[in-house]
Backbone as ProteinMPNN parsed JSONL, in Angstrom:
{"seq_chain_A": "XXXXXXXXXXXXXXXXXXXXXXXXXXXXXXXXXXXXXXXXXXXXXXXXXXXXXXXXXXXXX", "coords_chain_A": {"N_chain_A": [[-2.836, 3.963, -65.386], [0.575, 4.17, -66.143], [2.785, 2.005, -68.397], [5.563, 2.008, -67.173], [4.707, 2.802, -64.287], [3.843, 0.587, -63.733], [5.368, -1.29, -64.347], [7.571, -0.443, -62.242], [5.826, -0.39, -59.952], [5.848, -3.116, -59.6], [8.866, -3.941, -59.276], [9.241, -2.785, -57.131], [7.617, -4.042, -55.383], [9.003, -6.84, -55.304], [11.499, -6.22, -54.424], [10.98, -6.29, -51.701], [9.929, -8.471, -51.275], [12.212, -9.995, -51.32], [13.821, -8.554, -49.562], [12.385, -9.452, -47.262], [12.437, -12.023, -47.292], [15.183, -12.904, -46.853], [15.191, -11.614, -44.555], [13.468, -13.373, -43.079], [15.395, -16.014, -42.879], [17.653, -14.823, -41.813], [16.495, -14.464, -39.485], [15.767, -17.243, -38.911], [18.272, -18.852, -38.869], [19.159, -17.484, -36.612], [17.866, -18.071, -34.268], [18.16, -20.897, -34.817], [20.782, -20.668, -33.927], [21.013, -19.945, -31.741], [19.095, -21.852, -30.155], [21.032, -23.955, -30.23], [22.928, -23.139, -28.139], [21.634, -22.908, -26.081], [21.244, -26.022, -25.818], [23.8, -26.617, -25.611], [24.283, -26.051, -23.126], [22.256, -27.332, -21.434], [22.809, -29.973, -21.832], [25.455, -29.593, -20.754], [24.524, -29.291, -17.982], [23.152, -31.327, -17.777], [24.774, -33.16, -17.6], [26.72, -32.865, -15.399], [27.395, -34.492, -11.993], [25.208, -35.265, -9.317], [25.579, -33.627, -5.94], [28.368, -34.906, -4.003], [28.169, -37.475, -5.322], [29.798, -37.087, -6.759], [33.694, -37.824, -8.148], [36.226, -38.458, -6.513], [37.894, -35.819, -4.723], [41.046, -34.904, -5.06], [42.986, -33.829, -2.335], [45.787, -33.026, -2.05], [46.33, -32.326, -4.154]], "CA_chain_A": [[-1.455, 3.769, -64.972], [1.481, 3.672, -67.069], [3.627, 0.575, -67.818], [6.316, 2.218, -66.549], [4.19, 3.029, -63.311], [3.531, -0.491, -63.081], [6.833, -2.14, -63.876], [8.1, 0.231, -60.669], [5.335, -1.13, -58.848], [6.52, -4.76, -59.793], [10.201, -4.563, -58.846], [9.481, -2.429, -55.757], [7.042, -5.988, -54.498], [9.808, -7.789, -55.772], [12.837, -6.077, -54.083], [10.382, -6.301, -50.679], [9.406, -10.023, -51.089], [13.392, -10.168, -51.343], [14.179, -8.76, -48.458], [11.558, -10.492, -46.285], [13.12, -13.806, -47.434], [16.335, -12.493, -46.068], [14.984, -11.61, -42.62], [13.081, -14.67, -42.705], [16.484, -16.801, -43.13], [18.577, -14.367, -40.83], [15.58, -15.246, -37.766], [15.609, -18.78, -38.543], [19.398, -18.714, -38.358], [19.533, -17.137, -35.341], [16.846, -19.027, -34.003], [19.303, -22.746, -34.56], [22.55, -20.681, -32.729], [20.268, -19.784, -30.016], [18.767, -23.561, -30.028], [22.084, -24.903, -30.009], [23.801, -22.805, -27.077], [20.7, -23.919, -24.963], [21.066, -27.285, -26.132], [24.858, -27.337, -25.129], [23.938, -25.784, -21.422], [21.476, -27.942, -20.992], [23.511, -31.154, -21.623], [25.997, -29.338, -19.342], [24.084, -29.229, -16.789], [23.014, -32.613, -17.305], [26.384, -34.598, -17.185], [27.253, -32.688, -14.06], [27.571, -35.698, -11.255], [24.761, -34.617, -8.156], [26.595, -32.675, -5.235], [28.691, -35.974, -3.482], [28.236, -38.545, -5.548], [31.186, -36.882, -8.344], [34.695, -38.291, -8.129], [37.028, -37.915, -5.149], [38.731, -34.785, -4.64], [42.514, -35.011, -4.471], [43.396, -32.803, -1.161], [46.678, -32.812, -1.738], [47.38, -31.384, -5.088]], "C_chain_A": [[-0.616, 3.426, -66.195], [2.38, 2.77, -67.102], [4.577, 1.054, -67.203], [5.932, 2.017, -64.986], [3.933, 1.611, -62.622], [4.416, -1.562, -62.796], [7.546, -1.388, -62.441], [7.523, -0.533, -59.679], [5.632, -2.818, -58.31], [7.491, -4.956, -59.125], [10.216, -3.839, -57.25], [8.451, -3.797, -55.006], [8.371, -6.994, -54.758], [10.698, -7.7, -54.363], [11.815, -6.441, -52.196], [10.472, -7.536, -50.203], [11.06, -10.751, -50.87], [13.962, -10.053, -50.08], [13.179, -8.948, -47.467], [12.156, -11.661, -46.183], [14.215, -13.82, -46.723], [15.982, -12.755, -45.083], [14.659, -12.767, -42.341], [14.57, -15.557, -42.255], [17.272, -16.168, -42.134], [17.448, -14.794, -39.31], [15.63, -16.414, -37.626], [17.154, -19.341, -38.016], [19.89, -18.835, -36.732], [18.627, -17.94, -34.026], [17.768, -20.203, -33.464], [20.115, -22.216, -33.639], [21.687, -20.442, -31.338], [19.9, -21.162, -29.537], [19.877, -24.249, -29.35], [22.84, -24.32, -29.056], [22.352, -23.722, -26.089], [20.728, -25.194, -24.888], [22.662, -27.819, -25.104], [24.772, -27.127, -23.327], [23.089, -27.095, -20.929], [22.006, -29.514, -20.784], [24.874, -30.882, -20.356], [25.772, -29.519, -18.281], [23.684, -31.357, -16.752], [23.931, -33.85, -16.719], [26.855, -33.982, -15.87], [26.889, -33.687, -12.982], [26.066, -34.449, -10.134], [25.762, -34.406, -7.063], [26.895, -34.575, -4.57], [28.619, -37.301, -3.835], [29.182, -38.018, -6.845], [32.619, -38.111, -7.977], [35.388, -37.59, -7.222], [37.575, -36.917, -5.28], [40.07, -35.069, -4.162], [42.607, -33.609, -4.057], [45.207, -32.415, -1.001], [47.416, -32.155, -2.709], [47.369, -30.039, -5.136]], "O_chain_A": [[-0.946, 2.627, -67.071], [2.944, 2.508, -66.04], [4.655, 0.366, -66.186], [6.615, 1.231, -64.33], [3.83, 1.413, -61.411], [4.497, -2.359, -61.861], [8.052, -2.167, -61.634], [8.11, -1.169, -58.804], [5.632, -3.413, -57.233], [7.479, -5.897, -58.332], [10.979, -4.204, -56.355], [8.886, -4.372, -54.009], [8.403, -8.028, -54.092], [10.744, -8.553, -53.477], [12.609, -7.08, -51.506], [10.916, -7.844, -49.097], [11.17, -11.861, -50.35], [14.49, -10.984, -49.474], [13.451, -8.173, -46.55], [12.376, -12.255, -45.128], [14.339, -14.728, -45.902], [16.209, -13.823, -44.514], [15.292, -13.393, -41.491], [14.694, -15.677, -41.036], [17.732, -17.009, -41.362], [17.843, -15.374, -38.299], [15.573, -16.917, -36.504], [17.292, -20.069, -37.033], [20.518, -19.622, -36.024], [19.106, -18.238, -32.932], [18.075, -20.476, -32.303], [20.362, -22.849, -32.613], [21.887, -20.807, -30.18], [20.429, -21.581, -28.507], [19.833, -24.904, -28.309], [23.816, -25.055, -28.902], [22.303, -24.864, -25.633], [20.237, -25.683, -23.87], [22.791, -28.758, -24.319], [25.149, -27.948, -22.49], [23.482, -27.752, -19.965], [21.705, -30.182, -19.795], [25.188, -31.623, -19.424], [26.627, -29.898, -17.48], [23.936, -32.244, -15.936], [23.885, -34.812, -15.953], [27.485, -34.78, -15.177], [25.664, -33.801, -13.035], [26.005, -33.223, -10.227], [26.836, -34.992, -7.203], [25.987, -35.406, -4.609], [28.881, -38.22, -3.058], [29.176, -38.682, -7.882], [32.328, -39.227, -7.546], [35.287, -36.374, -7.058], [38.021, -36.946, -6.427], [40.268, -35.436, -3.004], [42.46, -32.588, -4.727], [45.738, -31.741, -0.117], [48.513, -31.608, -2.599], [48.175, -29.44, -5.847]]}, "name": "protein", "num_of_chains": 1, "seq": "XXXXXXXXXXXXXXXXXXXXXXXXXXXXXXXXXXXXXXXXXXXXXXXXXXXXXXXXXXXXX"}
C-alpha cells in the first residue's frame, strides 16, 4: 500500500468517526427534548385536582 493509499484510508476513518459523534450528539439531544415534553405532561397530569375535589365552578359567568 501506498502512503497516499493509507493517508485516504486515515481521513476517510476519521471523517466517519466524525460523523458518528454527530449522530451520537443529535440522538442524545433529541433524546433530553423528548425527556422533557414527557416530563412536562406528566407533571400536567399530575397537578390536575381529581374529578370533584378542583375548585368551584362559577355558573354564572
Amino acid at each position: 500500500m501506498s502512503m497516499s493509499a493509507i493517508a485516504g484510508a486515515m481521513v476517510a476513518m476519521n471523517t466517519q468517526e466524525t460523523r458518528m459523534g454527530i449522530q451520537a450528539v443529535l440522538v442524545n439531544q433529541q433524546k433530553q427534548a423528548d425527556q422533557a415534553v414527557v416530563d412536562l405532561l406528566a407533571s400536567a397530569v399530575q397537578a390536575t385536582p381529581a374529578p370533584g375535589t378542583g375548585a368551584m365552578v362559577d355558573k354564572t359567568a
